[in-house]
N, C-alpha and C positions, 0 to 999 in steps of 0.2 A: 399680675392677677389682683384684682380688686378684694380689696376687705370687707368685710360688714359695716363698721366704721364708715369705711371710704362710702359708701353709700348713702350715709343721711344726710339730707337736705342740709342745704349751707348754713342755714340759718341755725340750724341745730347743732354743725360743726364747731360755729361763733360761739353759742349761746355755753357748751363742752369747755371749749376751750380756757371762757369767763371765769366759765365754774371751776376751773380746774386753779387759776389763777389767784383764785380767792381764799383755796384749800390750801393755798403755799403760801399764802401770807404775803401775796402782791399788791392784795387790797382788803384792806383791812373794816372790820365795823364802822361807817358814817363816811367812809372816802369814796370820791365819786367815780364812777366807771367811764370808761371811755364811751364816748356821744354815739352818734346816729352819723356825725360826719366824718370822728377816728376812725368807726367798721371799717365806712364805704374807703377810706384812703389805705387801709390796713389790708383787708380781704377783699377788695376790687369789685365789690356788691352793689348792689342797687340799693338806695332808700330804703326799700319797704324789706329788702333782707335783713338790714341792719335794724331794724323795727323790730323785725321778729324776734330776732335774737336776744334782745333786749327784755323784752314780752316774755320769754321762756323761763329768763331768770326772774322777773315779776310775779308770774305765776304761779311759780316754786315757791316764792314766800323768801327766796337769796335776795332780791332787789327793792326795791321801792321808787316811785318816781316823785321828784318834787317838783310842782307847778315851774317854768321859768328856769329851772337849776339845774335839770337832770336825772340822772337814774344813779340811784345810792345804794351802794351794800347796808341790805338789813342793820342795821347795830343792835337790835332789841335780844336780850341774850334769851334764848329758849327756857319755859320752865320746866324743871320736870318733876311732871306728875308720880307722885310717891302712891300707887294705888290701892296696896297693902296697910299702911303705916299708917296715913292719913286716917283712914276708918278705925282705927285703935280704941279702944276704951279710953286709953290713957292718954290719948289728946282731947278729947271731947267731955270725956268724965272729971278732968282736972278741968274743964274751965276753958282751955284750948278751944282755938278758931281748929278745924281739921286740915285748913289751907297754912296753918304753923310747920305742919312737917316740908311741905313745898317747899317758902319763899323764905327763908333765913332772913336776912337783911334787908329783904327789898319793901318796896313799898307797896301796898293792896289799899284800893278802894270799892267801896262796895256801892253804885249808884244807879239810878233809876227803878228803884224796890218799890217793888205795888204788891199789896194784900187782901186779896180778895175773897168773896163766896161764892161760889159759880155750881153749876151741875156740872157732876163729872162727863168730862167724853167719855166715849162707851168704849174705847181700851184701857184707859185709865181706872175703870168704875169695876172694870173685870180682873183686874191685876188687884185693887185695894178689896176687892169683894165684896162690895156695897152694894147696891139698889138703883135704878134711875133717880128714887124719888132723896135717896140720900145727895148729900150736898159735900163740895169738899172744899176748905182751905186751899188757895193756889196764891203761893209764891215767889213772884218773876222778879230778878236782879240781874244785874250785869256785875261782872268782874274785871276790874282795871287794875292791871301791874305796870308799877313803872310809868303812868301814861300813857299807859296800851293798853286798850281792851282786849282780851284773852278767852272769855268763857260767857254765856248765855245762859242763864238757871231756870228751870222751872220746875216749881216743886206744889206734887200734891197728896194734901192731907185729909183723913177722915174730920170732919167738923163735930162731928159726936165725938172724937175722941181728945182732939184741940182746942174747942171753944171755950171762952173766957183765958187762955191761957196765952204767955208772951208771944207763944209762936203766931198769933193772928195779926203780931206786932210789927210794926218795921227791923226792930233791933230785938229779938230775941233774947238777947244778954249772953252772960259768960258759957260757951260751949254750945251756942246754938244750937238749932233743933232739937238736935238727938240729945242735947244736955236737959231739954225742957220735957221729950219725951219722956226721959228718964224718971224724975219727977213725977210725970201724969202717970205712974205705971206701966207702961209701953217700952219699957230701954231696949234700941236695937242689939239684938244678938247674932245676927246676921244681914250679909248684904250679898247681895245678887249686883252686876252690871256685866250689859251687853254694850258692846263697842262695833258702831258702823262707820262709814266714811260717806262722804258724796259731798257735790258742788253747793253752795248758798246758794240761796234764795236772796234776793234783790236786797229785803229788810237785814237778814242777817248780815251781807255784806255790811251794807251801812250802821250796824248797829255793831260792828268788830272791828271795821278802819282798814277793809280788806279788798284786793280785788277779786271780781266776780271769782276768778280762773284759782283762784287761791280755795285749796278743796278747809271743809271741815268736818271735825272728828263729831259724831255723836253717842254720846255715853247716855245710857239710861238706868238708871240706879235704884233699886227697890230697895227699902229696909225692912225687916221683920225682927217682931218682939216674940217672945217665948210665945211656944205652940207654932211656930209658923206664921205666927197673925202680921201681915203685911201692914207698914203703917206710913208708909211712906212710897211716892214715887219720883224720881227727879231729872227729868229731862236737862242733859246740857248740848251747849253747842258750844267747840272751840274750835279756834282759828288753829289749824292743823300746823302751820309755820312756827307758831307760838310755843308748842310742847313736844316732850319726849314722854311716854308714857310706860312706866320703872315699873316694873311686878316683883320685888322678892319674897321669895318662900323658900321653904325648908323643901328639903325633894321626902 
């Protein structure tokens, strides 16, 4: 009698069995997987079965392919997102980057930052509780770890509450945003984030070094200063292979 197992498509049998080989330490970070023509002589398949299979582990975010070379176990070590700790007073109020509780040792760069004044979109403009006619600070960067881009920001600010002040800057200075909001009177005392999932869009692949089939996470992040007053909102997008995402609390 047949299994459930025993029922999925070869190519998903393949693509299991990879997986399973990687978990035991057959093939370790940067070593390269068996081809497209090991499958077919291993598992008696066709080409495009051994394609698929292949494909399965790529789109999982387990594989990577390199032009000419092959299909490579990922090596890029996952971060994981500290999502409690990082919003601390005590990383942002000391001066702290809030991506310090993250990345220990590794290496973070911050590039393609554009600072803008725009009209708010009208969900945006409903969340900060402004005006059509009001205007808001919008801050877009990418985040590269390691030589991998990881995360897509965008952040938007009241401009009556920002203006003249570093945050309109590229480099906000020590403790970013919320270290500057602080200062303007606005220090966040609470934060809100909703978490969705779904595929990229074309841009965002390319703009994270992903493929299509590779899903990403979407965080959206409000901050609010006493009274409730929302002063912040900050769309991300990250490359879902790239993170674990850590919640600890007290029960």
């Amino acid at each position: 009698m047949a299994t459930t197992d025993d029922r999925r498509p070869k190519y998903q049998r393949i693509a299991d069995s990879l997986q399973e080989a990687i978990q035991a330490g057959e093939y370790g970070p940067g070593d390269r997987l068996p081809g497209e023509n090991d499958l077919m002589a291993t598992y008696g398949v066709a080409r495009m079965t051994a394609r698929q299979a292949l494909g399965v582990l790529q789109n999982e975010g387990v594989a990577e392919s390199r032009k000419g070379a092959g299909v490579f176990v990922r090596a890029f070590r996952p971060l994981r997102r500290k999502g409690i700790q990082r919003l601390s007073q005590e990383q942002w109020g000391a001066g702290r980057s809030i991506w310090a509780a993250d990345i220990e040792d590794r290496t973070l760069v911050v590039d393609q930052v554009t600072v803008t004044e725009e009209t708010a979109p009208e969900q945006i403009g409903q969340v900060l509780d402004i005006t059509d006619e009001e205007a808001v600070c919008v801050r877009r960067r990418r985040f590269v770890l390691d030589g991998k881009p990881v995360l897509l920001a965008t952040s938007y600010l009241p401009s009556a509450v920002v203006a003249g002040s570093a945050i309109t800057q590229e480099d906000t200075g020590p403790g970013g945003t919320y270290a500057r909001l602080a200062e303007l009177g606005y220090k966040p005392v609470h934060f809100r984030e909703e978490i969705r999932s779904r595929m990229p869009t074309k841009h965002e692949a390319a703009q994270l070094s992903i493929s299509a089939g590779t899903p990403v996470i979407l965080i959206c992040r409000t901050a609010f200063a006493d009274e409730g007053r929302p002063v912040e909102v900050n769309e991300m997008t990250l490359d879902a292979a790239s993170y674990v995402l850590e919640y600890d609390f007290d029960a």
